[in-house]
CHARMM-style PDB file with segment names, atoms N, HN, CA, C and O in Angstrom:
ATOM      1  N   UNK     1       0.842  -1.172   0.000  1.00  0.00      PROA
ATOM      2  CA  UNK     1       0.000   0.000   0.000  1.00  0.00      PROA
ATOM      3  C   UNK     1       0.891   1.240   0.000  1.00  0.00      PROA
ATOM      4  O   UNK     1       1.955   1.288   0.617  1.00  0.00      PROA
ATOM      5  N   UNK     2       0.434   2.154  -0.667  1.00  0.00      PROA
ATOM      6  HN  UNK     2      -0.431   2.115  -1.168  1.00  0.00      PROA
ATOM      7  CA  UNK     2       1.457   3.315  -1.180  1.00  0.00      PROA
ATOM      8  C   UNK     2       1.026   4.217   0.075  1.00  0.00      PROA
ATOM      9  O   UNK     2      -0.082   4.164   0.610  1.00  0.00      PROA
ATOM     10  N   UNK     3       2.371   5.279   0.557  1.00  0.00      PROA
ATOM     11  HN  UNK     3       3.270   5.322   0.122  1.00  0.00      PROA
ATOM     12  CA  UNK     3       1.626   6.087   1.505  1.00  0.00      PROA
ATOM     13  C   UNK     3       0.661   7.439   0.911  1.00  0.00      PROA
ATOM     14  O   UNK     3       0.768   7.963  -0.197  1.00  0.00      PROA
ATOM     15  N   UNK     4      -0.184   7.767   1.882  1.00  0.00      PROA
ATOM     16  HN  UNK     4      -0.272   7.341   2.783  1.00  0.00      PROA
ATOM     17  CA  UNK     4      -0.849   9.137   1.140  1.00  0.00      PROA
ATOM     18  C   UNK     4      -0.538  10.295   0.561  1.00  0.00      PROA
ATOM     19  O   UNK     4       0.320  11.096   0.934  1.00  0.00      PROA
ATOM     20  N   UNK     5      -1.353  10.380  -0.488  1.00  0.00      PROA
ATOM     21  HN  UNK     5      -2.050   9.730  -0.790  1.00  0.00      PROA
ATOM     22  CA  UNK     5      -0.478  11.649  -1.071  1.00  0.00      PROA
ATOM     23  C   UNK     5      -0.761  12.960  -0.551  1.00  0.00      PROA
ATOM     24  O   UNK     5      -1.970  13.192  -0.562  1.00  0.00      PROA
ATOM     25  N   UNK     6      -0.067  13.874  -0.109  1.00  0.00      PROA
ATOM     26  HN  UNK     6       0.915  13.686  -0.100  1.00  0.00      PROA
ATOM     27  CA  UNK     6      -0.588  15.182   0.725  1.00  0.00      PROA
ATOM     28  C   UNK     6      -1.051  15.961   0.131  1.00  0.00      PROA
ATOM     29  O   UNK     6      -1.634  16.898   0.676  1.00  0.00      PROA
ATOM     30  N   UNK     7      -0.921  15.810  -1.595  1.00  0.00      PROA
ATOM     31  HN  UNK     7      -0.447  15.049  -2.038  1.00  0.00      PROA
ATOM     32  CA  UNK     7      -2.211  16.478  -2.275  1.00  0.00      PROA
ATOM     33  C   UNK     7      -3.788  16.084  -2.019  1.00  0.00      PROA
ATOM     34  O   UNK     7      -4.666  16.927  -2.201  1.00  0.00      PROA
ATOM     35  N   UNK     8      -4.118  14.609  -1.540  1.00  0.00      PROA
ATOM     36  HN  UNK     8      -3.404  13.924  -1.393  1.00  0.00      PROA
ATOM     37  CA  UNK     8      -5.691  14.060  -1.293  1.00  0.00      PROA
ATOM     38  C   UNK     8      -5.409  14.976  -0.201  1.00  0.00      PROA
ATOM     39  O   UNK     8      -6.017  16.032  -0.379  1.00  0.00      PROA
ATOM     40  N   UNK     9      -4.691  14.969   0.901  1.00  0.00      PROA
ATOM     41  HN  UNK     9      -4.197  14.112   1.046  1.00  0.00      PROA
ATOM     42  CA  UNK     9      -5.192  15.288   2.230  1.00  0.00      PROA
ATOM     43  C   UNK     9      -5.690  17.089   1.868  1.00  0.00      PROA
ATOM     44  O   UNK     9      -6.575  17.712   2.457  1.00  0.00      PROA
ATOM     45  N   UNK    10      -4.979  17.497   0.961  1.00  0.00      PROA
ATOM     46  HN  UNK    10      -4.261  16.992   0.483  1.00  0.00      PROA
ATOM     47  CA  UNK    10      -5.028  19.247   0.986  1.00  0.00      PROA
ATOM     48  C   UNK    10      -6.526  19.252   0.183  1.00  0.00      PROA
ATOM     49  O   UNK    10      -7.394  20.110   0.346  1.00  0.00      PROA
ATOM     50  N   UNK    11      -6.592  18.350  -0.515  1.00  0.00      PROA
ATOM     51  HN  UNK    11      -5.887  17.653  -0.647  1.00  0.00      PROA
ATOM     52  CA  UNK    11      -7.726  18.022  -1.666  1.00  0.00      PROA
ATOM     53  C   UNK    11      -9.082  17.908  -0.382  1.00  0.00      PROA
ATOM     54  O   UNK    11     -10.053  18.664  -0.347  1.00  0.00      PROA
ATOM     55  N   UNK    12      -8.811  16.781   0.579  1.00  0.00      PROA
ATOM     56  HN  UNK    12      -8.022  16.167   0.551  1.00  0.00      PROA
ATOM     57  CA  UNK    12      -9.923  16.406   1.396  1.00  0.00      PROA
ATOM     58  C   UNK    12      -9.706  17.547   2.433  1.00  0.00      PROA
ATOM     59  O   UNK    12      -9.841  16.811   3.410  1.00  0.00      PROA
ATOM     60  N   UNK    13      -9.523  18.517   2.871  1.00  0.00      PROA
ATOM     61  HN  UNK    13      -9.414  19.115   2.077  1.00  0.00      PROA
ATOM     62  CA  UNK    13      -9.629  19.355   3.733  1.00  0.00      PROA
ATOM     63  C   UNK    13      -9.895  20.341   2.893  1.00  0.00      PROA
ATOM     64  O   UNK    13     -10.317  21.085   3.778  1.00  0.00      PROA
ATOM     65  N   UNK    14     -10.026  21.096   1.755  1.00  0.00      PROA
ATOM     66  HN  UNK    14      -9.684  20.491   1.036  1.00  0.00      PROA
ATOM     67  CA  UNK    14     -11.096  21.450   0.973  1.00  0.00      PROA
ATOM     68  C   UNK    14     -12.029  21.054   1.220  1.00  0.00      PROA
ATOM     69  O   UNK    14     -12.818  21.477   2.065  1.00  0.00      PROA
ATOM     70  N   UNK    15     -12.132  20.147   0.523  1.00  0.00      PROA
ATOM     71  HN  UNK    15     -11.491  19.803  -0.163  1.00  0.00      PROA
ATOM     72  CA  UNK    15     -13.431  19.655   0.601  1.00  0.00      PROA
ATOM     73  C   UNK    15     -14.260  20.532   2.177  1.00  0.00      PROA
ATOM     74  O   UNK    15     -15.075  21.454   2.205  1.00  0.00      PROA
ATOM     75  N   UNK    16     -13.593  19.731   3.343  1.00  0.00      PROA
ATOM     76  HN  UNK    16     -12.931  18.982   3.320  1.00  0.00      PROA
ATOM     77  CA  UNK    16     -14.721  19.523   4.661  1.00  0.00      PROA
ATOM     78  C   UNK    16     -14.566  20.896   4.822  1.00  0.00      PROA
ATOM     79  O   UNK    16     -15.258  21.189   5.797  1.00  0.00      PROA
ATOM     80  N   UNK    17     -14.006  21.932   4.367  1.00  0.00      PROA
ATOM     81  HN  UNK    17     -13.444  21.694   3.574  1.00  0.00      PROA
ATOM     82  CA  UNK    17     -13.809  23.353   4.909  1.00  0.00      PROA
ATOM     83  C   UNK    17     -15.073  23.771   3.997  1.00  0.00      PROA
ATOM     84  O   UNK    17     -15.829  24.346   4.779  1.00  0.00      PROA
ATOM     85  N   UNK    18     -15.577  23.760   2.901  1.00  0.00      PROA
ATOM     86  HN  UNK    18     -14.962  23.293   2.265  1.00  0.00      PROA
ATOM     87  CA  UNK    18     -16.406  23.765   2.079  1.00  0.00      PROA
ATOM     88  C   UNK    18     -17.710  23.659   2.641  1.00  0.00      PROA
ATOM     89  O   UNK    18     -18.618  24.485   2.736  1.00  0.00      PROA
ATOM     90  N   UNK    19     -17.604  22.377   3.021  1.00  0.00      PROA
ATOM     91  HN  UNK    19     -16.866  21.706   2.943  1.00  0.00      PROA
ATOM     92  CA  UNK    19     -19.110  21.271   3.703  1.00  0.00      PROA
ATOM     93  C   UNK    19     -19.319  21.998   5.028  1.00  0.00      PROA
ATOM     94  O   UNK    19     -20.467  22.262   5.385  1.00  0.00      PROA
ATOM     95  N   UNK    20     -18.005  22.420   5.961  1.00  0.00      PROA
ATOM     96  HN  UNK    20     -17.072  22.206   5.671  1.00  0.00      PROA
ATOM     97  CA  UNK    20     -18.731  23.198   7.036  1.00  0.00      PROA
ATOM     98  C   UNK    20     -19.174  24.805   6.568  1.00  0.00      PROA
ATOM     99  O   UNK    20     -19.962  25.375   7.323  1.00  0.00      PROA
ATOM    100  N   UNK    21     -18.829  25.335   5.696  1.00  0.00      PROA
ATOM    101  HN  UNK    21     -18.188  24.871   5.083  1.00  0.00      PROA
ATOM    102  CA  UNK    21     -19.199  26.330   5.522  1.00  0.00      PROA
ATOM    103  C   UNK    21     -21.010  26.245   4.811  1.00  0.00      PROA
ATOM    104  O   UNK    21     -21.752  27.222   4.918  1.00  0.00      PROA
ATOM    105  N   UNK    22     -21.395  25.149   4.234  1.00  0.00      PROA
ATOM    106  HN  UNK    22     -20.792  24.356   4.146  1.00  0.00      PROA
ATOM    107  CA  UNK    22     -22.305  24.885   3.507  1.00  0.00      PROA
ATOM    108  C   UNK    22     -23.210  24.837   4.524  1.00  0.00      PROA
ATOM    109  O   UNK    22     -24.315  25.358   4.371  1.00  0.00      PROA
ATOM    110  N   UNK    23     -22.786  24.068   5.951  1.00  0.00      PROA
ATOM    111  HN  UNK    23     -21.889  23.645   6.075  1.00  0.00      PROA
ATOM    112  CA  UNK    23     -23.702  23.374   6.483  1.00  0.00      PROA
ATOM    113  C   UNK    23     -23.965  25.262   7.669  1.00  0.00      PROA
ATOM    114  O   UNK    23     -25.001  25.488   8.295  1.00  0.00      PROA
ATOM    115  N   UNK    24     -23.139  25.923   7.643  1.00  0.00      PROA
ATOM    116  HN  UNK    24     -22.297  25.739   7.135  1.00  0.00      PROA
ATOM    117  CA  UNK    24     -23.275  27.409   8.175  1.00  0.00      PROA
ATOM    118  C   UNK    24     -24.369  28.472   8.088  1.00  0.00      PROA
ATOM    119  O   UNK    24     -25.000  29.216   8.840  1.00  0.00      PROA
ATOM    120  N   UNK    25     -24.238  28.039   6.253  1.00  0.00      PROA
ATOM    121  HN  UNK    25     -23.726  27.435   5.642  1.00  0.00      PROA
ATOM    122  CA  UNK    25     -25.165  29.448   5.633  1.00  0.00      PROA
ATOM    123  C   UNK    25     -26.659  28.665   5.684  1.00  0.00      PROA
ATOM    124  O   UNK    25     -27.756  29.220   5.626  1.00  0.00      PROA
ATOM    125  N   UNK    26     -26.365  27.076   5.820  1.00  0.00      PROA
ATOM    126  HN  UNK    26     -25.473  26.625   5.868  1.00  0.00      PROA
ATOM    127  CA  UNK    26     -27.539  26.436   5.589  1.00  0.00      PROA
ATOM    128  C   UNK    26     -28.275  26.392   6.943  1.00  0.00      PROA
ATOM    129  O   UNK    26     -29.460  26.057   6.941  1.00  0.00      PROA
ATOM    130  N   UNK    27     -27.810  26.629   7.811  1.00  0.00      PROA
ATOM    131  HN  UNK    27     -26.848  26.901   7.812  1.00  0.00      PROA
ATOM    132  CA  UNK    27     -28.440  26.894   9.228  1.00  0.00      PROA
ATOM    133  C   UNK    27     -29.202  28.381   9.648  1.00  0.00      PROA
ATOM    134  O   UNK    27     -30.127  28.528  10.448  1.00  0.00      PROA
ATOM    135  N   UNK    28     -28.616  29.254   8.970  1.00  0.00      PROA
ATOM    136  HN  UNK    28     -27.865  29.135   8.320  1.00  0.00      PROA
ATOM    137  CA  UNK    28     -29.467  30.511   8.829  1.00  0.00      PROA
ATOM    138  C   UNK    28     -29.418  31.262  10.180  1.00  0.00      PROA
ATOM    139  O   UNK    28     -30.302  32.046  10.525  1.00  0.00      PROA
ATOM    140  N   UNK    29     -28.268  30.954  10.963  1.00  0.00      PROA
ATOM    141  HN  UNK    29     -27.550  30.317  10.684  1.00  0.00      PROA
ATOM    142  CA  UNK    29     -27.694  31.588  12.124  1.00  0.00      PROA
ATOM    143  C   UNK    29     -26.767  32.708  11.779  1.00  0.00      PROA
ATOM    144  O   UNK    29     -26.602  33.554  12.658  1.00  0.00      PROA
ATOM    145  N   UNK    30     -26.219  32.835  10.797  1.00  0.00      PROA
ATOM    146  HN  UNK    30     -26.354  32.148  10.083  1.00  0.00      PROA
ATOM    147  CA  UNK    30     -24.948  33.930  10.265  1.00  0.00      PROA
ATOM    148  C   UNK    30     -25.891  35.420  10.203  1.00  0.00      PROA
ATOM    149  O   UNK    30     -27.113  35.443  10.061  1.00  0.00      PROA
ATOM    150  N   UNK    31     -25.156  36.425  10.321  1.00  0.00      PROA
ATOM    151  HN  UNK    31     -24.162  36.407  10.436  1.00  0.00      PROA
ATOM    152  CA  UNK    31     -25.706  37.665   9.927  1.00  0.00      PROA
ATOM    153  C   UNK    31     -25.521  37.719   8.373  1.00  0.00      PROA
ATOM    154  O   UNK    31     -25.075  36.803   7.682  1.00  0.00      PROA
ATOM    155  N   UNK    32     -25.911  38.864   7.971  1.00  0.00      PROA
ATOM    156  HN  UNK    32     -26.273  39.608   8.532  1.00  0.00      PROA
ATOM    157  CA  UNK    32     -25.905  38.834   6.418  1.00  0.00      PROA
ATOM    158  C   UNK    32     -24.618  38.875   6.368  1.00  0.00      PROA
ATOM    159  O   UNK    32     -24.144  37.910   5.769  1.00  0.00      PROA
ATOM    160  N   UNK    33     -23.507  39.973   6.956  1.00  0.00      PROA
ATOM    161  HN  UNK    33     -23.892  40.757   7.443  1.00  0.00      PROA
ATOM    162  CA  UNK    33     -21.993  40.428   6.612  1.00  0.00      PROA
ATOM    163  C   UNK    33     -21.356  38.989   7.223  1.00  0.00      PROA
ATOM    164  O   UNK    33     -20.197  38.686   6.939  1.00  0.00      PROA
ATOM    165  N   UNK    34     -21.831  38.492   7.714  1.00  0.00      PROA
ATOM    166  HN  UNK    34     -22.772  38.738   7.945  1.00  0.00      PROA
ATOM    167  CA  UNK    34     -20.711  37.044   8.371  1.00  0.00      PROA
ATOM    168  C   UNK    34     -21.153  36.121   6.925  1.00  0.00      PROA
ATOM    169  O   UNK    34     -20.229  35.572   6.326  1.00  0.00      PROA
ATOM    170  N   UNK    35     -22.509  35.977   6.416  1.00  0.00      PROA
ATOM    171  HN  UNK    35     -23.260  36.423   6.902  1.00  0.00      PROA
ATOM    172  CA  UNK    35     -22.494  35.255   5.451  1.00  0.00      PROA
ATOM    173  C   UNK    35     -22.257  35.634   4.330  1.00  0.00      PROA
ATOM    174  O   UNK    35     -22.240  34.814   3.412  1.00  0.00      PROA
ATOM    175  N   UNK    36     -22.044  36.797   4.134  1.00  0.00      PROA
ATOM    176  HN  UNK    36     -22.058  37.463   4.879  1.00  0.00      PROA
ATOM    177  CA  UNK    36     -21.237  37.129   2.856  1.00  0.00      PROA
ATOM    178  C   UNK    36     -19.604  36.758   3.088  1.00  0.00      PROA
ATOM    179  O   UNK    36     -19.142  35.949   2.283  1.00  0.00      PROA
ATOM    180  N   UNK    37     -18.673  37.300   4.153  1.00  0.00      PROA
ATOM    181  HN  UNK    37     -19.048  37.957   4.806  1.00  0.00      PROA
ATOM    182  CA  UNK    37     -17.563  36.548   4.351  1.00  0.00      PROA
ATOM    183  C   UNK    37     -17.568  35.223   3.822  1.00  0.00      PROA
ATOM    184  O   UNK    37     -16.792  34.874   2.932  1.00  0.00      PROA
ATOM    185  N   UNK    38     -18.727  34.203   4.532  1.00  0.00      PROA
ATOM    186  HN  UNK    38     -19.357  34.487   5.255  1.00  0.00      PROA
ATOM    187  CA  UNK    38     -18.549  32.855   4.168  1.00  0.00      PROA
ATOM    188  C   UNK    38     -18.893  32.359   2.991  1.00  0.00      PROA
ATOM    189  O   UNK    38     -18.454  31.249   2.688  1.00  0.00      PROA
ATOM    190  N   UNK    39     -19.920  33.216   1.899  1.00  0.00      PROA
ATOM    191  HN  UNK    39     -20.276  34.117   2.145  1.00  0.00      PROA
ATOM    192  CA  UNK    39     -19.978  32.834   0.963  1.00  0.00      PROA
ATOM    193  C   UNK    39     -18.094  33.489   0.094  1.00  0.00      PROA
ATOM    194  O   UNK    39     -17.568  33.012  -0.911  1.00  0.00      PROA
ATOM    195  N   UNK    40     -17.579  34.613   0.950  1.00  0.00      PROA
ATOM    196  HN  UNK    40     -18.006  35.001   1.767  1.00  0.00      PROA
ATOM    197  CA  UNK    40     -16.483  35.059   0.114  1.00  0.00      PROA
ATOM    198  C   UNK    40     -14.947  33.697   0.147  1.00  0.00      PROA
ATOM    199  O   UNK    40     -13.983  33.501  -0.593  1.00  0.00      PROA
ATOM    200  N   UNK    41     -15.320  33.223   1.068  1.00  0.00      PROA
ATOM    201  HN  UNK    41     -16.103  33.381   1.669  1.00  0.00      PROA
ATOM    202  CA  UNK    41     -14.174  32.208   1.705  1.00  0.00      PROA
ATOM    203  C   UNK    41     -14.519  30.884   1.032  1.00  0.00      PROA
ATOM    204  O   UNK    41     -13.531  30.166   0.885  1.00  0.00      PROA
ATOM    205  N   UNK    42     -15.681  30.372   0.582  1.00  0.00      PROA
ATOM    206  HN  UNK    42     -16.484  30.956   0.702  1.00  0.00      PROA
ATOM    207  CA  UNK    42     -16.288  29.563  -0.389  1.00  0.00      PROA
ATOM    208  C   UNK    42     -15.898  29.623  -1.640  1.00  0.00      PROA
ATOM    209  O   UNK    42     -15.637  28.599  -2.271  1.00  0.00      PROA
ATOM    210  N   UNK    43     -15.825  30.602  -2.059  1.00  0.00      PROA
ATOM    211  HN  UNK    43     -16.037  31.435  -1.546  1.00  0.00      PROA
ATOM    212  CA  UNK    43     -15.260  31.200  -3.292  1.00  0.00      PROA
ATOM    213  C   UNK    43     -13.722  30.775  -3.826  1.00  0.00      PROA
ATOM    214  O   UNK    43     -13.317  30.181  -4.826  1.00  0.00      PROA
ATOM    215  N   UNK    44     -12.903  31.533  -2.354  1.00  0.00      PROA
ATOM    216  HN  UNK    44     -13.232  32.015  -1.542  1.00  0.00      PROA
ATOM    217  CA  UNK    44     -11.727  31.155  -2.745  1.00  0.00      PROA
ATOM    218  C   UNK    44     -11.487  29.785  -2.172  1.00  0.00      PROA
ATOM    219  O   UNK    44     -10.376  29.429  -2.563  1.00  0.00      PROA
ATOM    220  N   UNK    45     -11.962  28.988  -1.524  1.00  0.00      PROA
ATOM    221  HN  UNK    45     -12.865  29.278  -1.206  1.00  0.00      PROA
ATOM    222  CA  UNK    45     -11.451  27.323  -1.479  1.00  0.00      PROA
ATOM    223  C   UNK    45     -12.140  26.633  -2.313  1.00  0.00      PROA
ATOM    224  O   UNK    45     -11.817  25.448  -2.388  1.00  0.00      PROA
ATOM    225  N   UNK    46     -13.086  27.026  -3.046  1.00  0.00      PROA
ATOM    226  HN  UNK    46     -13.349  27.989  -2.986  1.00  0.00      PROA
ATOM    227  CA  UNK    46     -13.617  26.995  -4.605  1.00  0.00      PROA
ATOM    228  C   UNK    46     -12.127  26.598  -5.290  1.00  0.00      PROA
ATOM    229  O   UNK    46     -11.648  25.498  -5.568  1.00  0.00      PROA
ATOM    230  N   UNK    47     -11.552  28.094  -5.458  1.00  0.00      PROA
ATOM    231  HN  UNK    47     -11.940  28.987  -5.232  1.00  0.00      PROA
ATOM    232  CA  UNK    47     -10.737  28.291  -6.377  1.00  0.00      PROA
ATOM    233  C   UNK    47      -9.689  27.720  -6.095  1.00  0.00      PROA
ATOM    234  O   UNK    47      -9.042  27.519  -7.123  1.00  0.00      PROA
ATOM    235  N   UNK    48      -9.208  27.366  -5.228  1.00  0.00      PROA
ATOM    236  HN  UNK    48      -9.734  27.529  -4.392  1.00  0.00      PROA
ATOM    237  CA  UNK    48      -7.791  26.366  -4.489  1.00  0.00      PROA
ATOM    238  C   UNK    48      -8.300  24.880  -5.554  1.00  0.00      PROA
ATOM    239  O   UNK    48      -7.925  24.469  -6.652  1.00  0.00      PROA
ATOM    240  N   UNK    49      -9.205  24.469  -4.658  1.00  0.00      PROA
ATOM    241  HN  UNK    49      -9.509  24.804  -3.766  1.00  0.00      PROA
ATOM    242  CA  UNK    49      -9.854  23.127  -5.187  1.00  0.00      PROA
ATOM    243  C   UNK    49      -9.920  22.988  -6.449  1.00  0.00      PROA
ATOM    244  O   UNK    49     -10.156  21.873  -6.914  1.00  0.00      PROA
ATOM    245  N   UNK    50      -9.693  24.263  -7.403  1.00  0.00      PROA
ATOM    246  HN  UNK    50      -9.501  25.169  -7.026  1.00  0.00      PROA
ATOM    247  CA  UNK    50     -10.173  23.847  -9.140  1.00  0.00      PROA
ATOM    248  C   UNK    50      -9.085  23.681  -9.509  1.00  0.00      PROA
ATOM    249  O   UNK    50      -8.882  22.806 -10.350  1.00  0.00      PROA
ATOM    250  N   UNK    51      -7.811  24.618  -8.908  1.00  0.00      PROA
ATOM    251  HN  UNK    51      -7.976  25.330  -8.224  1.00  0.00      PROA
ATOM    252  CA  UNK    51      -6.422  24.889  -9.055  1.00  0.00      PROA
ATOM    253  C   UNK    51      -6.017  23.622  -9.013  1.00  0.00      PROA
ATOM    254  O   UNK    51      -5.475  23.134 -10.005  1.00  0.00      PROA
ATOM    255  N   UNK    52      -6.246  22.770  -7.679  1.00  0.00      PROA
ATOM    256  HN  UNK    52      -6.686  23.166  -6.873  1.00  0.00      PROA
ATOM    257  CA  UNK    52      -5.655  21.166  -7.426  1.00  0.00      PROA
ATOM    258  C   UNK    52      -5.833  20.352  -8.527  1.00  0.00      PROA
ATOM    259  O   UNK    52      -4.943  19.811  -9.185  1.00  0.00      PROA
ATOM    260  N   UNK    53      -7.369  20.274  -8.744  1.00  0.00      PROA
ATOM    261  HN  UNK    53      -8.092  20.713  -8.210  1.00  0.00      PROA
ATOM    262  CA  UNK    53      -7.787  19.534 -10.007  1.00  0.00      PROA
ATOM    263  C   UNK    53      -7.778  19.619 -11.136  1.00  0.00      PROA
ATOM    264  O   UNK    53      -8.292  18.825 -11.923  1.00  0.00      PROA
ATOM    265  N   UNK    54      -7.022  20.882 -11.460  1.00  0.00      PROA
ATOM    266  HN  UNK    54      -6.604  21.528 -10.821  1.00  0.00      PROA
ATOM    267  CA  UNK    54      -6.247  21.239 -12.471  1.00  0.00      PROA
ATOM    268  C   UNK    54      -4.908  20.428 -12.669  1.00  0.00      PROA
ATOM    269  O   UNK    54      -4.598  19.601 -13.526  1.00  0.00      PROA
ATOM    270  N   UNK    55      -4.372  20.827 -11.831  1.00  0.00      PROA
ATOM    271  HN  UNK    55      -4.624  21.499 -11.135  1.00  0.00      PROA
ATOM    272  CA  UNK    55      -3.037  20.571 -11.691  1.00  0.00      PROA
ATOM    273  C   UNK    55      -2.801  18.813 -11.494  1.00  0.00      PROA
ATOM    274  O   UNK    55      -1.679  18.434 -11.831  1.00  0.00      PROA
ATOM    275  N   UNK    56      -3.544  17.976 -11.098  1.00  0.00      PROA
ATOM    276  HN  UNK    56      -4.455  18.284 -10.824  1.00  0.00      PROA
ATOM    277  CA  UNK    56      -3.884  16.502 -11.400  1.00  0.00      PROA
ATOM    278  C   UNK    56      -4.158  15.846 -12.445  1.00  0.00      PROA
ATOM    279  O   UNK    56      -3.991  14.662 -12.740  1.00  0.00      PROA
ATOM    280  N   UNK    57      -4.796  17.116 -13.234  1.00  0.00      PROA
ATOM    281  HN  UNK    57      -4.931  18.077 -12.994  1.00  0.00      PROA
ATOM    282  CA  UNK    57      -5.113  16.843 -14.619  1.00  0.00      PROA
ATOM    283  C   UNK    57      -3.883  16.551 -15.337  1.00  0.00      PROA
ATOM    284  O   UNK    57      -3.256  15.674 -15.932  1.00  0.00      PROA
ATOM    285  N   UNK    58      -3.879  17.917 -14.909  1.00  0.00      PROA
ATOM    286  HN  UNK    58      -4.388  18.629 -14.426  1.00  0.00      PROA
ATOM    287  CA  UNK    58      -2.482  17.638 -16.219  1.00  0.00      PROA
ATOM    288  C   UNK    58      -1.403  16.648 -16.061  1.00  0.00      PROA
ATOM    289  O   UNK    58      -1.001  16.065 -17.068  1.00  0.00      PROA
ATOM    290  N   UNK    59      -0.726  16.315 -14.539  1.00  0.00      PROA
ATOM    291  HN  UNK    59      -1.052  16.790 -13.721  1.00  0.00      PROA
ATOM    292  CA  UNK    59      -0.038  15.285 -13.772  1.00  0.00      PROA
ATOM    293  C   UNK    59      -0.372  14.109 -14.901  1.00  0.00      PROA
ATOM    294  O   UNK    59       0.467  13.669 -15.687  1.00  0.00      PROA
ATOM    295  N   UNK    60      -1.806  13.673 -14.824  1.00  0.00      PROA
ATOM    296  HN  UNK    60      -2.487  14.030 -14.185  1.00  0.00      PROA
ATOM    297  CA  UNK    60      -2.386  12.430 -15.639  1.00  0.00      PROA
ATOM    298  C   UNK    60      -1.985  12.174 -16.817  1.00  0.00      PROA
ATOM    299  O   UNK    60      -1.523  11.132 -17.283  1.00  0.00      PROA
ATOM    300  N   UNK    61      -2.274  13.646 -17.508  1.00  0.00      PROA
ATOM    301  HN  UNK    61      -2.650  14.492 -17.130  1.00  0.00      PROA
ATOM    302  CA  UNK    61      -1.840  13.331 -19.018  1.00  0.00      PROA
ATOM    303  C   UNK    61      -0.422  13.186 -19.369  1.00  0.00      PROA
ATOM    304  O   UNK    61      -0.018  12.858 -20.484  1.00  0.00      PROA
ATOM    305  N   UNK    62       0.333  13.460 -18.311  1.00  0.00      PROA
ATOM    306  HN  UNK    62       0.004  13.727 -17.405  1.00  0.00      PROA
ATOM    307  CA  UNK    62       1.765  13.381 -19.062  1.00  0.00      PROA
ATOM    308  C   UNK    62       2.055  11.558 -18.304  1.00  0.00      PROA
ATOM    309  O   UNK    62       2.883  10.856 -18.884  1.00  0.00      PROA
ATOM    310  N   UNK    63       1.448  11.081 -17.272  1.00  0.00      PROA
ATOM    311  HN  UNK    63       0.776  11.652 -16.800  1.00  0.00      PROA
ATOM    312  CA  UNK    63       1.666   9.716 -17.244  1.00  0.00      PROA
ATOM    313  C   UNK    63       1.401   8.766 -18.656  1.00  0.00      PROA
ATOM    314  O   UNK    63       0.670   9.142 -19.573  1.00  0.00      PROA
ATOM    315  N   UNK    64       1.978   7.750 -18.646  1.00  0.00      PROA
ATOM    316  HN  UNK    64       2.572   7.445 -17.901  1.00  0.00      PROA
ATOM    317  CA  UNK    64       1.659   7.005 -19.630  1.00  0.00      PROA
ATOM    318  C   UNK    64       0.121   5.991 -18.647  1.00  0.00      PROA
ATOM    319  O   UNK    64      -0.144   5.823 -17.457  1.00  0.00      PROA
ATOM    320  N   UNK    65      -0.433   5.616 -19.765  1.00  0.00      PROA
ATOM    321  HN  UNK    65      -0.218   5.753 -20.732  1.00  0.00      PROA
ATOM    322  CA  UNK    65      -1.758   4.883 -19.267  1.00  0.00      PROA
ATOM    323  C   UNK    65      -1.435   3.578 -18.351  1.00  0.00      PROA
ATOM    324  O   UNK    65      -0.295   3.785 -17.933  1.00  0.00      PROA
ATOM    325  N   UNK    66      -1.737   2.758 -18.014  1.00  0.00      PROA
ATOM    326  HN  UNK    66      -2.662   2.591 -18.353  1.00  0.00      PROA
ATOM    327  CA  UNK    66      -0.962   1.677 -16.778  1.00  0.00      PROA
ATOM    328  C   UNK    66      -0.778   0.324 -17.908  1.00  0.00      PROA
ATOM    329  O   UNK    66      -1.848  -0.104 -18.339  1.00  0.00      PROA
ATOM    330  N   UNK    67       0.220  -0.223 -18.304  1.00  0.00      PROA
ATOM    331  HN  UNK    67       1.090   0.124 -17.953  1.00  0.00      PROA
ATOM    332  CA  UNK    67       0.597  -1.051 -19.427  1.00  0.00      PROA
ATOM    333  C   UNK    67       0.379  -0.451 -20.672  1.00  0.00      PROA
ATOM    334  O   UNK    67      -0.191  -0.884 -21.674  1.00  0.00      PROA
ATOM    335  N   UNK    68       1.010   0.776 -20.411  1.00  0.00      PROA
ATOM    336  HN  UNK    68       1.474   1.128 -19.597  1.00  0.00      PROA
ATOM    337  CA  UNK    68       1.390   1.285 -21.779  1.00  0.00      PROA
ATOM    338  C   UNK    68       2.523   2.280 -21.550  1.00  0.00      PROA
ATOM    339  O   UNK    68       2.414   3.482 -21.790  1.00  0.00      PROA
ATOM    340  N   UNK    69       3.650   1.676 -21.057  1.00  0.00      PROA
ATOM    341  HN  UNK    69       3.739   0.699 -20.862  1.00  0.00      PROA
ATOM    342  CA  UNK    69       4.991   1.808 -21.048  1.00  0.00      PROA
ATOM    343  C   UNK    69       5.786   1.985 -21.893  1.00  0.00      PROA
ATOM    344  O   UNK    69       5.505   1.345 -22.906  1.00  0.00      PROA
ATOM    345  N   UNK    70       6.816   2.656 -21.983  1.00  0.00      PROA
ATOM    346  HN  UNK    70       7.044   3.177 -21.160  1.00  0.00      PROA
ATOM    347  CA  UNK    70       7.622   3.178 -23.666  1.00  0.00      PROA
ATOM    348  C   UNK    70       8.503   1.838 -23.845  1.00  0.00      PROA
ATOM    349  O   UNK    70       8.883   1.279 -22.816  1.00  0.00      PROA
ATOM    350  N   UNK    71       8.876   1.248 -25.210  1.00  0.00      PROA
ATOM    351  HN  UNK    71       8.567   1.702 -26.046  1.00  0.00      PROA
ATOM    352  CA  UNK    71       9.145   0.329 -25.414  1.00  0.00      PROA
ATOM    353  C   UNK    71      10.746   0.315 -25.649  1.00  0.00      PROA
ATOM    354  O   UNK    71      11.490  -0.666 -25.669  1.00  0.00      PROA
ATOM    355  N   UNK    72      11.112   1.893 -25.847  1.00  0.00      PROA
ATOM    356  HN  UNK    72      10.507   2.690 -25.830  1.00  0.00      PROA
ATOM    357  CA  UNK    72      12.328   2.385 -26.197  1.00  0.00      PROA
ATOM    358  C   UNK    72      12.799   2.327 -24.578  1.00  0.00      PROA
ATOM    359  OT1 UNK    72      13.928   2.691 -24.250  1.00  0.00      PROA
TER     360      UNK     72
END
């Protein structure tokens, strides 16, 4: 078993930073200016998270596919 990669962990703590903020605005306890912050902080771990999965993307395409190894 391979150890973890600290991109999932940065990947999965997105994520739950996300989900608690979701589960915040969805409770309807925030003031308007606290939930605009949290919709503003949503935004940018939005944008972290697209950045990651960007950047995995491309990781992928330059792997070769799994038994399709260069022969040279």
């Amino acid at each position: 078993m391979s150890p973890p990669d600290p991109a999932d962990a940065s990947l999965d703590d997105l994520v739950a930073r996300l989900e608690r903020a979701a589960e915040q605005l969805r409770s309807g306890d925030l003031s308007a200016d606290a939930a605009a912050t949290v919709v503003e902080d949503c935004a940018a771990l939005a944008s972290q998270a697209s950045a990651e999965l960007e950047r995995r993307s491309r990781e992928a395409e330059r792997e070769p596919p799994p038994g399709q190894d260069s022969l040279l």
